[in-house]
N, C-alpha and C positions, 0 to 999 in steps of 0.2 A: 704075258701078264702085266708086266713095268707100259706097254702101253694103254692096256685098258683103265691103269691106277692111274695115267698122266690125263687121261679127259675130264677126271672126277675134282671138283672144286673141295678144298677142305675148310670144314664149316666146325668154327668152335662149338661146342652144343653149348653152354653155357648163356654165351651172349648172342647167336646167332653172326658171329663175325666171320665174314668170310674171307680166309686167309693166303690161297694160294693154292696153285697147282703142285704137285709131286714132280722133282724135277731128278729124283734118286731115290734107290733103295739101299740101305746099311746094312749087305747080310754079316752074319757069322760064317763064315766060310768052315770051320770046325764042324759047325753038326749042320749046316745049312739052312738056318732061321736068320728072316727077319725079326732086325732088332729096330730097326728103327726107320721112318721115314724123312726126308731132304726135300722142303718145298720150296718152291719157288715164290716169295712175298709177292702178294697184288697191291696194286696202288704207290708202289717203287718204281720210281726210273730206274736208270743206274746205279749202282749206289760207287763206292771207293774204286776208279780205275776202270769204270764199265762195269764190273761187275754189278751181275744181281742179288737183291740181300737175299738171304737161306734163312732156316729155320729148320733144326733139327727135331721131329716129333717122336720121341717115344714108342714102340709097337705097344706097349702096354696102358697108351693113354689114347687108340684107337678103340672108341667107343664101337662103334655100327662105318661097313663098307655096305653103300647102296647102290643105284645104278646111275644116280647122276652124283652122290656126295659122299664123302670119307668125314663123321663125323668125330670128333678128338675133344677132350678133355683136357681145358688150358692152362693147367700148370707149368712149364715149357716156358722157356723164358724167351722174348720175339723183340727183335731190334725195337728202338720208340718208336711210335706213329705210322709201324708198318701194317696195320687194319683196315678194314672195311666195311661196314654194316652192309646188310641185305637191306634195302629198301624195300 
């Protein structure tokens, strides 16, 4: 499943921003729900020591899962300037 969710680009609905690939999932191990998704920011090099910047998404600010996009609801707070419009 973690690999069919890693091809899909995550796309703000709001602004049409596109954010990042899925690079984790946050279950709850207790009842076995996803609580949250870990994406991968686009348009980041490296950020602090190689790393890549994250973003942690909400499961419950996951609007629509389609076949090429995960659209989400951006309340979620995302490092600065780590966006990028869809042309």
């Amino acid at each position: 499943m973690i690999s069919e969710l890693q091809m899909k680009d995550i796309i703000a609905m709001e602004t049409g921003e596109r954010l990042g690939q899925i690079a984790d999932l946050d279950i709850d191990v207790d009842n076995g729900k996803v609580v949250a998704i870990v994406i991968t920011l686009k348009g980041k090099m490296m950020g602090l020591f190689g790393k890549d910047e994250e973003a942690v998404i909400p499961w419950d600010q996951i609007i629509n899962i389609g076949t090429d996009v995960i659209l989400v609801k951006k309340p979620f707070a995302l490092p600065p300037q780590s966006t990028n419009k869809i042309e």
